[in-house]
OpenMM code with the backbone's topology and positions (N, CA, C; nanometers):
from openmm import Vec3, app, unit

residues = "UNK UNK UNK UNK UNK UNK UNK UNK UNK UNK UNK UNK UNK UNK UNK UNK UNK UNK UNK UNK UNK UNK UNK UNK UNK UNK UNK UNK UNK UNK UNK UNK UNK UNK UNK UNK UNK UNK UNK UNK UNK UNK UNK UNK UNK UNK UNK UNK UNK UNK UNK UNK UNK UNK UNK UNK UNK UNK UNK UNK UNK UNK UNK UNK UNK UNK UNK UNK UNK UNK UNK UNK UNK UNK UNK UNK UNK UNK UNK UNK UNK UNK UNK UNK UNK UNK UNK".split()
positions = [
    Vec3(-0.1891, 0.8261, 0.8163),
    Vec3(-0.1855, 0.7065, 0.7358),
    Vec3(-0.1274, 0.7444, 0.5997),
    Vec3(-0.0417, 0.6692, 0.5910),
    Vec3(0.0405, 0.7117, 0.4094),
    Vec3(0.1368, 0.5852, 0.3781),
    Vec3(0.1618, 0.5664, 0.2631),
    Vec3(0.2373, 0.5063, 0.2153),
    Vec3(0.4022, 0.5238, 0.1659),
    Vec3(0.4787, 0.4737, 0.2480),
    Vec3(0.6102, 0.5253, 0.2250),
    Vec3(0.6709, 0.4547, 0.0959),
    Vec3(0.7329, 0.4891, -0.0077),
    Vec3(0.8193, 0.4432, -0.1607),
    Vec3(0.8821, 0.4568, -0.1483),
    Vec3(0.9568, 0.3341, -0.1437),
    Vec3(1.1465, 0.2908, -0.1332),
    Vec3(1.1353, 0.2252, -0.2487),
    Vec3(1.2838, 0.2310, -0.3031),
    Vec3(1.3395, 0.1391, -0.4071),
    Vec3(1.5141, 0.0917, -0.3936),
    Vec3(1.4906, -0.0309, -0.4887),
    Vec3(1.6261, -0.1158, -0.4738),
    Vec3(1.7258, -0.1455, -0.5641),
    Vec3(1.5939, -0.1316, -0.6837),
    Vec3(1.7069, -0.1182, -0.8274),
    Vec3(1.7091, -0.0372, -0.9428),
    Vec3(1.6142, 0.1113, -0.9090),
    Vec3(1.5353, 0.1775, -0.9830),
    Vec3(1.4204, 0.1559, -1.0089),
    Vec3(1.3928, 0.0639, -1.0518),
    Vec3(1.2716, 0.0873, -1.0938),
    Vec3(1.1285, -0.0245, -1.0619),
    Vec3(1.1592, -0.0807, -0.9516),
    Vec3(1.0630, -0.1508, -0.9032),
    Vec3(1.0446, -0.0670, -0.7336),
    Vec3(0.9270, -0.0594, -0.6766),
    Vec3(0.9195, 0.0644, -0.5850),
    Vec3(0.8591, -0.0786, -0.4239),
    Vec3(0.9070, -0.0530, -0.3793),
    Vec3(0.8355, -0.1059, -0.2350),
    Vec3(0.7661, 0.0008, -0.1030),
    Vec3(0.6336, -0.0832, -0.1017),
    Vec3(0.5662, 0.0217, -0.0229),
    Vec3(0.5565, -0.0620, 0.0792),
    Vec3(0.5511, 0.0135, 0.2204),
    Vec3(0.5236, 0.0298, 0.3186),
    Vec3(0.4092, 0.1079, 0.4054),
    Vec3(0.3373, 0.0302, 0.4745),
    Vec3(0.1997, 0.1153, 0.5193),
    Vec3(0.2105, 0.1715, 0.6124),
    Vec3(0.1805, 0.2988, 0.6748),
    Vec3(0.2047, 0.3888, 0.8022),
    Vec3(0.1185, 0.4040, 0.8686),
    Vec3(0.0514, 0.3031, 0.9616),
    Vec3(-0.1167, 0.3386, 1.0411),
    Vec3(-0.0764, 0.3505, 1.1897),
    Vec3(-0.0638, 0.5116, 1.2152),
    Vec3(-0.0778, 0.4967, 1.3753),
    Vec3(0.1180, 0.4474, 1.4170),
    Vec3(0.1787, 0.5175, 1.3604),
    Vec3(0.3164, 0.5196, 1.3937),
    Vec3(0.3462, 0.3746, 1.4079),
    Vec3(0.2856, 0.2760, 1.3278),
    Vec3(0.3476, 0.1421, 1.3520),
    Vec3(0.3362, 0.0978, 1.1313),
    Vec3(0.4505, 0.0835, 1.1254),
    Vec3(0.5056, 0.0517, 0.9606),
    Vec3(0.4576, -0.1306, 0.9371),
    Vec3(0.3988, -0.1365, 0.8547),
    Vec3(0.3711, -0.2811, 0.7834),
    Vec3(0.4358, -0.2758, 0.6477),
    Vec3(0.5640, -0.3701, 0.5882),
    Vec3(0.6166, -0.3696, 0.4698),
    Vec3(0.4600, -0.4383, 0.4376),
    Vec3(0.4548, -0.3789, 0.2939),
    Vec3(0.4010, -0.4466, 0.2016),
    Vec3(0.4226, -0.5022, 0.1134),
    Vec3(0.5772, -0.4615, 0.0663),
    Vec3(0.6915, -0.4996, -0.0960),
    Vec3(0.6129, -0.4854, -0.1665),
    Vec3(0.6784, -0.5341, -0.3089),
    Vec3(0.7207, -0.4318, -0.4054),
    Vec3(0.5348, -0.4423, -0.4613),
    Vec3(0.5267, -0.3045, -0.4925),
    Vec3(0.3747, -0.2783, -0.5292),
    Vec3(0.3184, -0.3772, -0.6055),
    Vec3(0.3377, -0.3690, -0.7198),
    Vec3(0.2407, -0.4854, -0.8373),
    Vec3(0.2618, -0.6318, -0.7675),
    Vec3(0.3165, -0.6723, -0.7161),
    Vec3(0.3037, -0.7998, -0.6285),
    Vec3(0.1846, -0.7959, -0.5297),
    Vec3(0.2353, -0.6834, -0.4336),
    Vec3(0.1141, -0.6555, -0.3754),
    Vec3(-0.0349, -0.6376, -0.4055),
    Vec3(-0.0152, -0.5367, -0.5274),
    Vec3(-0.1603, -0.5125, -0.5732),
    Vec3(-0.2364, -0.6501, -0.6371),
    Vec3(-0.1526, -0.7602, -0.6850),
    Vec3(-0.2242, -0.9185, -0.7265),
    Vec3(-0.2228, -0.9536, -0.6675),
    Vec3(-0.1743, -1.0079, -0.6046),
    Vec3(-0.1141, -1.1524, -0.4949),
    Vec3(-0.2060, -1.0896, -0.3476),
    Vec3(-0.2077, -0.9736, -0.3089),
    Vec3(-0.2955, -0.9754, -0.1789),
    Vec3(-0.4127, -0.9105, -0.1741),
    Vec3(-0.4142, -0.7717, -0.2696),
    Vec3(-0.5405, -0.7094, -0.3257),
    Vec3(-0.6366, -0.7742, -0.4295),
    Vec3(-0.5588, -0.8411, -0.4539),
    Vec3(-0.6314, -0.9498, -0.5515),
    Vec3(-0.6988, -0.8340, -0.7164),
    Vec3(-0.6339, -0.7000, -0.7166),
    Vec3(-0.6431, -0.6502, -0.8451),
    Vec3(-0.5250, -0.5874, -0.8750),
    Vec3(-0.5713, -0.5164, -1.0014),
    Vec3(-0.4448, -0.4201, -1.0941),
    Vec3(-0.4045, -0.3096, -1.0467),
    Vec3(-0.2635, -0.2735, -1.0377),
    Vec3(-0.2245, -0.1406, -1.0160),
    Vec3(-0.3012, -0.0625, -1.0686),
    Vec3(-0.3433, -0.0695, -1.2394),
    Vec3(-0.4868, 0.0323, -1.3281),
    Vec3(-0.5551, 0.0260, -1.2572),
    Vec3(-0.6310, -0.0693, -1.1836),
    Vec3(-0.7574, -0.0792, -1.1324),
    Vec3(-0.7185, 0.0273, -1.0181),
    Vec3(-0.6403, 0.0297, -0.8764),
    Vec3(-0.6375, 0.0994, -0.8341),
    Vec3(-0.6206, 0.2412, -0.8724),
    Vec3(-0.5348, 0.2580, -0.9612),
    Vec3(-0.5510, 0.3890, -1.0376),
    Vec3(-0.6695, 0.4833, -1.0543),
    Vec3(-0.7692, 0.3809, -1.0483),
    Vec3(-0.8833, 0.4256, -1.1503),
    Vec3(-0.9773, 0.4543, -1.0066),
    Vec3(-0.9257, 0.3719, -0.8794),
    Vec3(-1.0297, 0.3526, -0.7380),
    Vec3(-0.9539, 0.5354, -0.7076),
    Vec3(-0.8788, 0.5241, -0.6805),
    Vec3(-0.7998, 0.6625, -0.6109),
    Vec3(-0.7942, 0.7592, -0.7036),
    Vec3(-0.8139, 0.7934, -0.8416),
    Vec3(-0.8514, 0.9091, -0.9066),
    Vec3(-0.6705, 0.9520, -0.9636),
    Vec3(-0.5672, 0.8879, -0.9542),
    Vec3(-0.4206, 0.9441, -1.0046),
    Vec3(-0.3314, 0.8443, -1.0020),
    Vec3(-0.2342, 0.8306, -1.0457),
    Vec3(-0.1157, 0.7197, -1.0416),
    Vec3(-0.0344, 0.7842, -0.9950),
    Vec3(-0.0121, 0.9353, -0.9521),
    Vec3(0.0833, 1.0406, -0.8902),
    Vec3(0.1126, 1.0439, -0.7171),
    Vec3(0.1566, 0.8938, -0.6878),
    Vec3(0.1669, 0.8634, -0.5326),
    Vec3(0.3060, 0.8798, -0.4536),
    Vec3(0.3122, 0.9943, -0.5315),
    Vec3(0.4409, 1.0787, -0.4365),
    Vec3(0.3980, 1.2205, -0.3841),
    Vec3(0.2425, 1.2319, -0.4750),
    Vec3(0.1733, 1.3391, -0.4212),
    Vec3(0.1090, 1.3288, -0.2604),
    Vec3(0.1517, 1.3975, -0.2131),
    Vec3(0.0577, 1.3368, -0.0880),
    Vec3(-0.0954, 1.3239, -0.0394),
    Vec3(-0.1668, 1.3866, -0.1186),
    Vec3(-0.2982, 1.3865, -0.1047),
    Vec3(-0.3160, 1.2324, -0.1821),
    Vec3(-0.2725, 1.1909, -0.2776),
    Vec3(-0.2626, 1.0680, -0.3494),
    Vec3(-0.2602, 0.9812, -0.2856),
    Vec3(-0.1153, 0.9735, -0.1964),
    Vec3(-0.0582, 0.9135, -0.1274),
    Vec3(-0.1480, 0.8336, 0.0177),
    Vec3(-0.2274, 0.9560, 0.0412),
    Vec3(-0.2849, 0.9469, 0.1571),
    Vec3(-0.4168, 0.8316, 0.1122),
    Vec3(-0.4717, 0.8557, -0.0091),
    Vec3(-0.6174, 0.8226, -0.0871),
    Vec3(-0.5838, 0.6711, -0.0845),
    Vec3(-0.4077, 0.6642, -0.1583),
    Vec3(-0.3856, 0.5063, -0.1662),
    Vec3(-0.3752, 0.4426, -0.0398),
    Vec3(-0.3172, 0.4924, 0.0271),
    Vec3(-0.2978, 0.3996, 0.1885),
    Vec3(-0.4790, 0.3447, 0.2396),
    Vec3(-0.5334, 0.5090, 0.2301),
    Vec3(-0.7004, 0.4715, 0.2800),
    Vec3(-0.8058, 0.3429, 0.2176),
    Vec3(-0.7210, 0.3465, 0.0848),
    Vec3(-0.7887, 0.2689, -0.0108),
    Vec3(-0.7318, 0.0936, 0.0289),
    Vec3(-0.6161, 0.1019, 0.0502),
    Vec3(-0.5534, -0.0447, 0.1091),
    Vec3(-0.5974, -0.0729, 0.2209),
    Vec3(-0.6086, 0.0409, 0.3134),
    Vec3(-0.6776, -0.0214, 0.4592),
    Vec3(-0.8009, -0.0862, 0.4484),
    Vec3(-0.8915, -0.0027, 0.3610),
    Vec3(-1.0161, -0.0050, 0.3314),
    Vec3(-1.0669, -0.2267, 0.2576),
    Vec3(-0.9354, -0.1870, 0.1770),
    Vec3(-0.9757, -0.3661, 0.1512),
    Vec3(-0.9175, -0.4694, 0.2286),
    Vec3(-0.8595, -0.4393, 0.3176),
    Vec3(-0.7954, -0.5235, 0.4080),
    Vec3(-0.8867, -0.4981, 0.5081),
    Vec3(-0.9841, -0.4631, 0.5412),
    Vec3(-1.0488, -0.4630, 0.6145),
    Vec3(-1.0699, -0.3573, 0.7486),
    Vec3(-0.9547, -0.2597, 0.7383),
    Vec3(-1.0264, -0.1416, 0.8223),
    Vec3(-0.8825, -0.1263, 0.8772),
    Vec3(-0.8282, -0.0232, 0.9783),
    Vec3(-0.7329, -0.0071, 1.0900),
    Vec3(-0.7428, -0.0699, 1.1689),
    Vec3(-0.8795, -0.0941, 1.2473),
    Vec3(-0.8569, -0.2433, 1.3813),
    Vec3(-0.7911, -0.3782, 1.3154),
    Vec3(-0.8466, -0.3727, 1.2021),
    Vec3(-0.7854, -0.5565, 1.1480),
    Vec3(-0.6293, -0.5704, 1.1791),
    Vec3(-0.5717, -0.4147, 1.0738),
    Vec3(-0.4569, -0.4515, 1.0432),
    Vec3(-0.3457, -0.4291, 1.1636),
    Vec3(-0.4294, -0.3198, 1.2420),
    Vec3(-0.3434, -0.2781, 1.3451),
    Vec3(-0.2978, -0.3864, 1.4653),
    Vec3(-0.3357, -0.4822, 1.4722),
    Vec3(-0.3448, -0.5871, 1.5033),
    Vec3(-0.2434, -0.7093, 1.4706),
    Vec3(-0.2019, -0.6947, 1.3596),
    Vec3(-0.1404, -0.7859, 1.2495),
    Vec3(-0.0079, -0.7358, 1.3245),
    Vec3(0.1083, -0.8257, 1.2911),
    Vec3(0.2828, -0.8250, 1.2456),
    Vec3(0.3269, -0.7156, 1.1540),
    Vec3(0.4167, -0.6522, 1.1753),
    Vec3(0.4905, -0.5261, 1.0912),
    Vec3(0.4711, -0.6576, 0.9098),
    Vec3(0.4832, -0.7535, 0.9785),
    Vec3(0.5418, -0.8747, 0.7749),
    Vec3(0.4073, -0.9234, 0.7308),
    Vec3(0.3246, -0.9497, 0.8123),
    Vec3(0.2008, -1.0177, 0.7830),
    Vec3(0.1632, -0.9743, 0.6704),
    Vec3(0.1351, -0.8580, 0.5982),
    Vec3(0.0565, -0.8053, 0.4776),
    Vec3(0.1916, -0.8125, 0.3629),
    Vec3(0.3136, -0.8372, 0.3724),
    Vec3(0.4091, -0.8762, 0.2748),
    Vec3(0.4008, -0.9384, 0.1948),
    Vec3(0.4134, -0.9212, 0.0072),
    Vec3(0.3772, -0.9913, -0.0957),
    Vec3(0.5003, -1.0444, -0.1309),
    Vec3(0.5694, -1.0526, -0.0797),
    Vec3(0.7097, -1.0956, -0.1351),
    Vec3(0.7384, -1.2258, -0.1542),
] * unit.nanometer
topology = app.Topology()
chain = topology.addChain("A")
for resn in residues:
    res = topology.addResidue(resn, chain)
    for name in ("N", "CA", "C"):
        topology.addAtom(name, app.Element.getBySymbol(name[0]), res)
């Protein structure tokens, strides 16, 4: 489980969730983190212990932490590759 970071114009980043060899876009983070997490990129910052999510131990903490409020791996695994998309 990890979160893959793509970008489109520098400097806005789109994540993608990796559970179990099946990819869910999520787009572009701070959309995501309001609009479906319903908090702050800080706030997550502060849940996962770093803002350094190219680290992979990071990386791994943030994905666990998104599954975790979406309700688990059965929920999402379940869902459409677009369904969790903030776009």
């Amino acid at each position: 489980m990890k979160i893959i970071i793509s970008s489109n114009y520098g400097f806005d980043h789109n994540w993608t969730l990796l559970i179990k060899n099946k990819s869910f876009y999520l787009g572009q983070d701070v959309k995501f983190c309001h609009r479906i997490l319903g908090i702050s990129p800080r706030e997550i910052v502060q849940q996962i212990g770093s803002a350094h999510i190219q680290d992979e131990k990071v990386n791994r903490k943030l994905a666990r932490f998104i599954v975790k409020q979406l309700g688990g791996t059965k929920t999402i695994i379940n869902l459409q590759p677009w369904e969790l998309c903030a776009e």
